[in-house]
N, C-alpha and C positions, 0 to 999 in steps of 0.2 A: 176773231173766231175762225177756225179753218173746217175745213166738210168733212162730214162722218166718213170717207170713204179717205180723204189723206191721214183721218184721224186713226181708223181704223188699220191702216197700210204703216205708218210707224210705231205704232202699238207691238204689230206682228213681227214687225223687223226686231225688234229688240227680242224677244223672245228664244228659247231656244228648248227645244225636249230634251223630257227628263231621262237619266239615264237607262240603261236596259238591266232586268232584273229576270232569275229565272223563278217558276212558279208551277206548281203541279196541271195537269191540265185540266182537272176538278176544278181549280181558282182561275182559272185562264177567261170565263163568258165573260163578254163586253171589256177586255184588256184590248191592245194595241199591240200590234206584235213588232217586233225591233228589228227585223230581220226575215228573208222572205226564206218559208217551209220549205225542204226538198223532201218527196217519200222517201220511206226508208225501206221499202220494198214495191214488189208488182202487186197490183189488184182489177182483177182476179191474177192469183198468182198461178193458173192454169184455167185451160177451156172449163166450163163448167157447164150446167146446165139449167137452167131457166124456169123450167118447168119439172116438173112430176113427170113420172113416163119410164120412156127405156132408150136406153143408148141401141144404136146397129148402123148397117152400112146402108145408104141411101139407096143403093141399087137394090137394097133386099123389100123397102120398106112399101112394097104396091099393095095397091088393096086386094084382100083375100089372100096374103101370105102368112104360111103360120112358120113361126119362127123359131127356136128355143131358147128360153131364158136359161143361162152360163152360172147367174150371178147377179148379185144386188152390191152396191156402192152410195153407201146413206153417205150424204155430209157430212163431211170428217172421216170416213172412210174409203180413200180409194179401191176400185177394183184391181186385183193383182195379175189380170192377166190381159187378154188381146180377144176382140170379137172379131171373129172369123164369117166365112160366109152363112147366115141363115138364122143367122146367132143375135142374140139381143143380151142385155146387162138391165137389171131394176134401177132406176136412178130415183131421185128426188132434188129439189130447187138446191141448187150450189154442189150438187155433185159432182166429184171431175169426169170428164169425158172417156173413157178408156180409151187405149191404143189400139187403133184398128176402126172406130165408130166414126161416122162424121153427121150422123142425124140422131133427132132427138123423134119418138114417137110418143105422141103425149100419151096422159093417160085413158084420159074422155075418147080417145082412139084408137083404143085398144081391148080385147079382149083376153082374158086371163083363163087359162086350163092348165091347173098343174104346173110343168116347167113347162108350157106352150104359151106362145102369146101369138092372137091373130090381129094383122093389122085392118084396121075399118076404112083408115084415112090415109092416101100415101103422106111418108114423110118426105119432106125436104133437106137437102144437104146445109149444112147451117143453117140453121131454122132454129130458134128458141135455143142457141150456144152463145153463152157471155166467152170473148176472145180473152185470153188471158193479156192482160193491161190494156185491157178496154177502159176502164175506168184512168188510170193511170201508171205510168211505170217508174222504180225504182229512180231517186236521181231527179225526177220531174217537179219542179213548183209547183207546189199545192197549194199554198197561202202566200199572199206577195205582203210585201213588210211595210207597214205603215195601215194596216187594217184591223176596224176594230173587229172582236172575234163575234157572231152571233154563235147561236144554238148548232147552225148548221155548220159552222165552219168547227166548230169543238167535234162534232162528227166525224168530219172531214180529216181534223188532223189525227183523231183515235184512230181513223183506217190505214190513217198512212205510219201509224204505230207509235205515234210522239207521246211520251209520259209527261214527257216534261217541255215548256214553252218558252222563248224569249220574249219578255214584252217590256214594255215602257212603265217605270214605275207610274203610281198613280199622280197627278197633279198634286199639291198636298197647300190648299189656301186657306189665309187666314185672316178672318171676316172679323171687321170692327165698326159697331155703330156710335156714334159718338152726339153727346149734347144732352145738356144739363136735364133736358124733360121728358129721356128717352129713360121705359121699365120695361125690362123683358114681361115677356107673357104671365100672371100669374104674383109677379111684385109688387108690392103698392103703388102706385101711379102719385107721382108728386102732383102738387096743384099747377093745372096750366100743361099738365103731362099726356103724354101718348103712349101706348105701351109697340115695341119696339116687333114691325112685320119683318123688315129688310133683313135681318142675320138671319133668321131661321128660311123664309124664301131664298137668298143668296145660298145658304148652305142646301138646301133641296136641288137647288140647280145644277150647283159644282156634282154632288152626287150624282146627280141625274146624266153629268156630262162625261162621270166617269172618272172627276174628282175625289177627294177627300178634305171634309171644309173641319176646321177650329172655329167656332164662334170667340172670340174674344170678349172678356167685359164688359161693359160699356165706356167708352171712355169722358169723362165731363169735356165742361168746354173751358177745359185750362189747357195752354202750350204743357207744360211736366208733364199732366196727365197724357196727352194724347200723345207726345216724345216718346216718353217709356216703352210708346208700342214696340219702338226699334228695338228695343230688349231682348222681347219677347219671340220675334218673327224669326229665329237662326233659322235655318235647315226647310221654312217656308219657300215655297216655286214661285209664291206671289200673294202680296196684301193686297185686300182688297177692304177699302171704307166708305162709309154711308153717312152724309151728311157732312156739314163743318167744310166745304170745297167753296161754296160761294161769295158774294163780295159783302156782307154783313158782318159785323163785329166783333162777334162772336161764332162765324166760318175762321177756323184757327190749322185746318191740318196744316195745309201746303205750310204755314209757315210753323208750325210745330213740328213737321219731319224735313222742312229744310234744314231746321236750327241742326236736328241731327245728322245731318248731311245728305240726305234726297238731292238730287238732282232733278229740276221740275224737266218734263220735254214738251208736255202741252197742256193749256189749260180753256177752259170754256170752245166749246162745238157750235156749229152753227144748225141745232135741229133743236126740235118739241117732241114730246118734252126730253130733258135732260140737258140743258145749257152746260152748266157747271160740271162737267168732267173734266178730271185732269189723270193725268198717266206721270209717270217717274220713276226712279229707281234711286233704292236706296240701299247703296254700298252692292251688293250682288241679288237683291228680290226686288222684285219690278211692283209697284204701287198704282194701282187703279184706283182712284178715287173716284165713286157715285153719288149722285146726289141722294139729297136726304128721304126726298117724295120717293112714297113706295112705289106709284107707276113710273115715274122719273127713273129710279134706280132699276125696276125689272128691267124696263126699255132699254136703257145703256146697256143691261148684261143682256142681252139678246143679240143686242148689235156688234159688244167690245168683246163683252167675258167669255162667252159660248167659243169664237174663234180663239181665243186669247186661250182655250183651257184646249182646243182642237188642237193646235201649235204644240202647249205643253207635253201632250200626250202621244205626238209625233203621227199627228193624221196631216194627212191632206187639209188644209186649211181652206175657206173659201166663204166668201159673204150667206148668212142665212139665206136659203132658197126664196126665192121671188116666183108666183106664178101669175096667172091671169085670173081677175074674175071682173064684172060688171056690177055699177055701184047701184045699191037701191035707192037712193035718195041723192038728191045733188049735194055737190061740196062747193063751198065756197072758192076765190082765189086764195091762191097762199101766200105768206109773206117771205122776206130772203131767207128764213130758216124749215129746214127739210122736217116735216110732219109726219111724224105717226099714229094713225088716229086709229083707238081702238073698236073693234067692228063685228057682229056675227054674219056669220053666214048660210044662204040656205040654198035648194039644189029649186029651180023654178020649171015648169015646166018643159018648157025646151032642152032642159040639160044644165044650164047655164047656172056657173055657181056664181050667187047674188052676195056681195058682201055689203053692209047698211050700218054704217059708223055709229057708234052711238051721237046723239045729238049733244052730250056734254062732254068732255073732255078733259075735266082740272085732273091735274097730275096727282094729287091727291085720294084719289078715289078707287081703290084696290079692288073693291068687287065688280067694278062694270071692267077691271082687265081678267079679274079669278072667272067670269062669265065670258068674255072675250073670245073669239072663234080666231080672230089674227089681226093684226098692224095692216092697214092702208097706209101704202106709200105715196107721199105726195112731196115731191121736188120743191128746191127753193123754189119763189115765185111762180109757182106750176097753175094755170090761169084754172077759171072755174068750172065747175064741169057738168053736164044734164046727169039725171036718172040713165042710167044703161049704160054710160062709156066704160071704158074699158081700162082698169088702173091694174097697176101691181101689188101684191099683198106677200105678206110673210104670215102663214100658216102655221099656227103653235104648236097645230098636233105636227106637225114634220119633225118640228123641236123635238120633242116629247117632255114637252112641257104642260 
């Protein structure tokens, strides 16, 4: 068996992002961009102003001057001329500055008669004036390349004028559960049968990470059947299958996509749960193999699939976040394989975020991880531990999972 983290580390090496596609900026949230933004313009593309008020010259603007308004200059209308001494311009927020004005007199400070304005409050010289490519200027990186886009970066690149996006096509996986007693949700359940969580969770995740999942079939537990998949996977970024990986009689992939030429690169992990992972490639789509337990299989896609779809999608790749919190109940020693125990967690007085593993653990058990606050990390042989010490946890909501 070799450890999650060398397992993890040649899983990624083989890997490679998917190509660059371009896409309206409408379709652009949560894509990856292939290529880092330059604006296509200045913004502000001149002084502007901030506030409501009036444009004039700083030395005019002492309290108890009465002034003459020239002229108004709404947003999106420049003033056409130059304020001179005594002289003031109507402005409004993103008005440009006229030639000749270097202060802004608000409004709330100011007095209005006619074409007279008397000032209440001196102004200040640059005082409430956005500089023209204060924000940015033409030419400048606005988005650097390998990021995925939120709400505020689609903002960002609308300002800097981008219609259209370079980003990374989507991951595009294709999920296979396999074994004689698996029914999707909703189909008759054979005797002795379970009906099938792993494709439709696995396909939530891939979406969630920004993928696009194929549920496959189901495949039985015949070598042909489970073969055929190579068929079917062309133009896939990566298979991924549930069950049939272990050392039982009826565990057939590995040697069912050997026969079609897979190449195995590793098989069996040394952590709980999830033993039975194996990874491979077959012909040009890289194969993950999870196990068949639905906690078993989330667990590996947390740890393999999540990085493995990060990679695809040409992010920054990096192990699920780890942070700190304090255990509420002791844990036992551990044994040579790395544990993930699932846990909630709550905020206790002091501040201190408590995480409190559940007391059972079989991998089998789907609601106490659908309940689950986060994974306690616990090292091979990592000794036992009191109430209050301090472990490291992977956080689901980080996921967004």
């Amino acid at each position: 068996m070799i450890s999650v983290e060398e397992a993890r580390g040649r899983l990624l090496k083989a890997l490679h992002e998917t190509p660059a596609e371009i896409v309206a900026l409408a379709n652009a949230w949560n894509r990856v961009t292939a290529g880092d933004l330059t604006a296509r313009l200045t913004q502000p593309p001149a002084d502007v102003s901030a506030m409501d008020g009036y444009a004039l010259r700083a030395m005019d603007g002492v309290v108890d001057a009465d002034l003459r308004v020239i002229g108004a200059a709404p947003a999106g209308h420049p003033f056409d001329g130059q304020v001179g001494p005594r002289e003031a311009v109507r402005l409004f927020t993103g008005s440009v500055i006229p030639i000749g004005a270097d202060a802004i007199l608000l409004q709330e400070d100011a007095t209005r008669d006619g074409d007279c304005v008397r000032v209440n409050e001196s102004a200040v010289a640059g005082r409430h004036i956005r500089r023209a490519g204060q924000d940015f200027a033409a030419g400048d990186v606005v988005i650097r390349s390998g990021r995925r886009l939120t709400a505020r970066d689609i903002g960002l690149a609308a300002a800097a004028n981008h219609p259209w996006l370079s980003v990374h096509r989507r991951p595009r996986v294709a999920i296979l559960a396999t074994g004689d007693e698996i029914a999707m949700p909703g189909e008759p359940i054979p005797p002795g049968g379970i009906v099938s969580s792993n494709s439709h969770a696995l396909a939530a995740l891939v979406q969630a990470a920004g993928g696009e999942s194929v549920v496959l079939p189901v495949a039985r537990d015949q070598q042909a059947a489970i073969g055929a998949v190579a068929d079917t996977v062309v133009g896939m970024d990566m298979l991924v299958t549930t069950g049939g990986a272990s050392v039982g009689d009826h565990d057939l992939v590995i040697a069912a996509l050997t026969a079609r030429g897979m190449t195995l690169d590793f098989w069996q992990i040394a952590m709980r749960p999830g033993k039975p992972l194996m990874f491979g490639q077959l012909g040009v789509t890289p194969v993950l193999g999870l196990p068949g337990n639905p906690v078993s299989a989330l667990v590996c896609a947390i740890l393999f699939l999540l990085p493995a779809l990060a990679r695809l999608s040409g992010l920054a790749v990096a192990s699920p976040p780890v942070s700190p919190a304090f255990l509420g109940t002791p844990v036992k020693q551990n044994d040579r394989r790395a544990d993930h125990l699932r846990a909630t967690l709550r905020i206790n007085e002091d501040g201190r975020i408590v995480v409190t593993p559940f007391p059972v653990q079989d991998s089998a058990m789907l609601r106490r991880l659908a309940n689950a606050d986060a994974l306690v990390l616990r090292a091979p042989n990592a000794p036992a531990l009191p109430e209050g010490a301090e472990v490291g946890i992977i956080r689901l909501d980080s996921l967004g999972l």
